[in-house]
C-alpha positions in Angstrom: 105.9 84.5 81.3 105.0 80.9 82.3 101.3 81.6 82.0 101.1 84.0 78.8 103.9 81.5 77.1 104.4 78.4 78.9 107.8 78.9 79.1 109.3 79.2 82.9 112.0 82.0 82.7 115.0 80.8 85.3 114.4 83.2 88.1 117.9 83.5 88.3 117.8 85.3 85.2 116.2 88.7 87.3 119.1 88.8 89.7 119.9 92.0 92.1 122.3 93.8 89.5 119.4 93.4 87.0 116.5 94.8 89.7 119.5 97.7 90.8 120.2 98.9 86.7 116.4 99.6 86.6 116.3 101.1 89.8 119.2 103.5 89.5 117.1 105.2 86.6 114.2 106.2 89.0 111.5 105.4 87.3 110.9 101.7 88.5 110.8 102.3 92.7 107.7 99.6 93.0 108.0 96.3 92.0 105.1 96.6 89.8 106.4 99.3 87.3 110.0 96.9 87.7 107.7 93.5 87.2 105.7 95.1 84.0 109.0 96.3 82.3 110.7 92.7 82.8 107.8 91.3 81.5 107.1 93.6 78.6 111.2 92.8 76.9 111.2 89.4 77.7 108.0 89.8 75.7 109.5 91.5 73.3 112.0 88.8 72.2 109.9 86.5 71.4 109.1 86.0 67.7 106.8 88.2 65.7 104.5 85.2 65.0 104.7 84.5 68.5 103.7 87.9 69.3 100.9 88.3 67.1 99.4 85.0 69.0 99.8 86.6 71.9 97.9 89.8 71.3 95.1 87.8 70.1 94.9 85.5 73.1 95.6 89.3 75.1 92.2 90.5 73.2 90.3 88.1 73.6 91.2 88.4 77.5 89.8 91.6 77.7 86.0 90.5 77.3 86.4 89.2 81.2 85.9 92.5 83.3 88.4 91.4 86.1 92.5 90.8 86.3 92.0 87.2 87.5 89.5 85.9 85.5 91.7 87.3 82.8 94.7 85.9 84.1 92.8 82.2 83.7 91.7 83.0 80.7 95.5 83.6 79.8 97.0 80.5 82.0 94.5 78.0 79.9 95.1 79.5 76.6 99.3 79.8 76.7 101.1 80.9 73.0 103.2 78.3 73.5 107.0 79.3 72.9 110.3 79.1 73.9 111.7 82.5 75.1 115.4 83.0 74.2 117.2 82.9 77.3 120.7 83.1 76.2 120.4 86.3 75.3 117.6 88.3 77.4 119.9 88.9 80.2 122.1 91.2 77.8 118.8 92.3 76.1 117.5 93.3 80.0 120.3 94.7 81.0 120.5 97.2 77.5 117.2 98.1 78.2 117.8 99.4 81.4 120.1 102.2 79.6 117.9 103.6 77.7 115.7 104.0 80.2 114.9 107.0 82.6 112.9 108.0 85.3 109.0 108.3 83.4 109.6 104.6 84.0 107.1 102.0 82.4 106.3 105.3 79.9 109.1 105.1 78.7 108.7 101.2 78.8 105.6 101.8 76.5 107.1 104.1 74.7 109.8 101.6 73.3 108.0 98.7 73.2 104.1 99.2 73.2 104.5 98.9 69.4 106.1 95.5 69.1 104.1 94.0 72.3 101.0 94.9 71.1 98.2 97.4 73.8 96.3 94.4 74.1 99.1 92.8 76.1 99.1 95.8 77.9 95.5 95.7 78.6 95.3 92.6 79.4 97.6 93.2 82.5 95.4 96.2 83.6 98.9 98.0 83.7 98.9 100.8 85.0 96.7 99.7 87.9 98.5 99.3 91.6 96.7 98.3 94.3 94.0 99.9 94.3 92.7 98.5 91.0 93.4 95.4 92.5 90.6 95.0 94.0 89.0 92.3 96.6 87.7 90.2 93.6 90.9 90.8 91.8 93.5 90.1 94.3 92.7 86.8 95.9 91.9 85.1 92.1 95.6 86.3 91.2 97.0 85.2 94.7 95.5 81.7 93.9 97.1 81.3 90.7 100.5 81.7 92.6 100.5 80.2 95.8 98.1 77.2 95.3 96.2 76.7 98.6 96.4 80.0 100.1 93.1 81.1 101.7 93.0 85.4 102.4 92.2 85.8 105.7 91.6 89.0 107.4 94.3 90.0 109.9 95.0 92.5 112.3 96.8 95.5 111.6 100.9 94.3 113.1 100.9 95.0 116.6 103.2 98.4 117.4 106.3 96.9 118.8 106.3 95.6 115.0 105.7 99.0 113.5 109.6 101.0 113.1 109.6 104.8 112.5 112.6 106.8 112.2 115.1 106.3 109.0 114.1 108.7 106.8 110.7 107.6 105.9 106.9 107.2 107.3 105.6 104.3 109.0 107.1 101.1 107.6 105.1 97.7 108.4 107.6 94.7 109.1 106.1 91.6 108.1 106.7 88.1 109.2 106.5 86.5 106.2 104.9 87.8 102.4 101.8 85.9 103.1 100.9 88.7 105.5 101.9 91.2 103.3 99.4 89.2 100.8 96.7 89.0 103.2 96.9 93.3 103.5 96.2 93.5 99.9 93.7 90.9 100.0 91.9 93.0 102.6 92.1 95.9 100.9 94.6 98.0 104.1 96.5 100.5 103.1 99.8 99.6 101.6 102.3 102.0 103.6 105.0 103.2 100.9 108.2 101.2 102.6 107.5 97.4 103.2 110.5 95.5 104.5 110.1 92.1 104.3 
């Protein structure tokens, strides 16, 4: 929100009851499908003027061919706005019940209209980690954590690997900065990632 509005949403705001009303509909099991439907009705309160801003700056995004150098494009050129905090929590929290498990479908379904497919686009929604690529990745990573440099890194060693509970190999992490560093490299993301 900060870089498409210049408005910095309290992160407090996307609190574990929030992240657990999506979840429970079965549609938003990755934090990408969870990420894009916060981000699409927050986007959705703002005002239509606002919005119509926005898809321009969104369009105009798309002539760059990758997610970060459309994501600068979007951090230098902000629609400046204030996003109505008071009441997103209760607008977020609606939302969640009326959705159900086609997830961020149903996410486009309600609210592509108002948002605008260009804001969509601009995204590259629905990608996932493939899409984001080598080139992609690290321009993105930059724009959040200032000063980190992808490295490549070895696969964790086994004594960090865990098997058992119910699911497939599950890589435990240090810290998200090696999590980072897999996607930077392009590994395979295994489907649980405890952190």
């Amino acid at each position: 929100m900060e870089t498409l509005t210049g408005y910095k949403v309290p992160e407090e705001l996307y609190d574990p009851k929030l992240n657990r009303a999506y979840k429970r509909t079965g549609g938003f099991n990755n934090d990408w499908s969870l990420t894009y439907a916060f981000t699409m009705r927050t986007l959705a309160e703002l005002p239509e003027e606002a919005l119509k801003r926005l898809r321009g700056v969104a369009g105009e995004s798309l002539r760059y061919k990758t997610l970060s150098e459309r994501f600068e494009y979007l951090k230098e050129n902000p629609v400046e706005t204030e996003v109505p905090v008071e009441a997103l929590y209760e607008g977020l929290t609606s939302f969640a019940e009326e959705l159900d498990s086609t997830g961020w479908e149903t996410v486009d379904r309600l609210l592509l209209g108002r948002v605008g497919p260009e804001v969509k686009a601009a995204f590259g929604f629905p990608g996932g980690v493939g899409d984001l690529s080598q080139q992609a990745l690290p321009g993105l990573l930059r724009m959040v954590t200032p000063g980190l440099v992808p490295r490549r890194v070895r696969p964790a060693p086994p004594a960090r690997l865990v098997s058992g509970l119910g699911c497939k190999r599950t890589h435990l992490f240090a810290e998200p900065v090696h999590f980072a560093e897999h996607l930077v490299d392009g590994i395979r993301l295994f489907q649980n990632v405890l952190f």
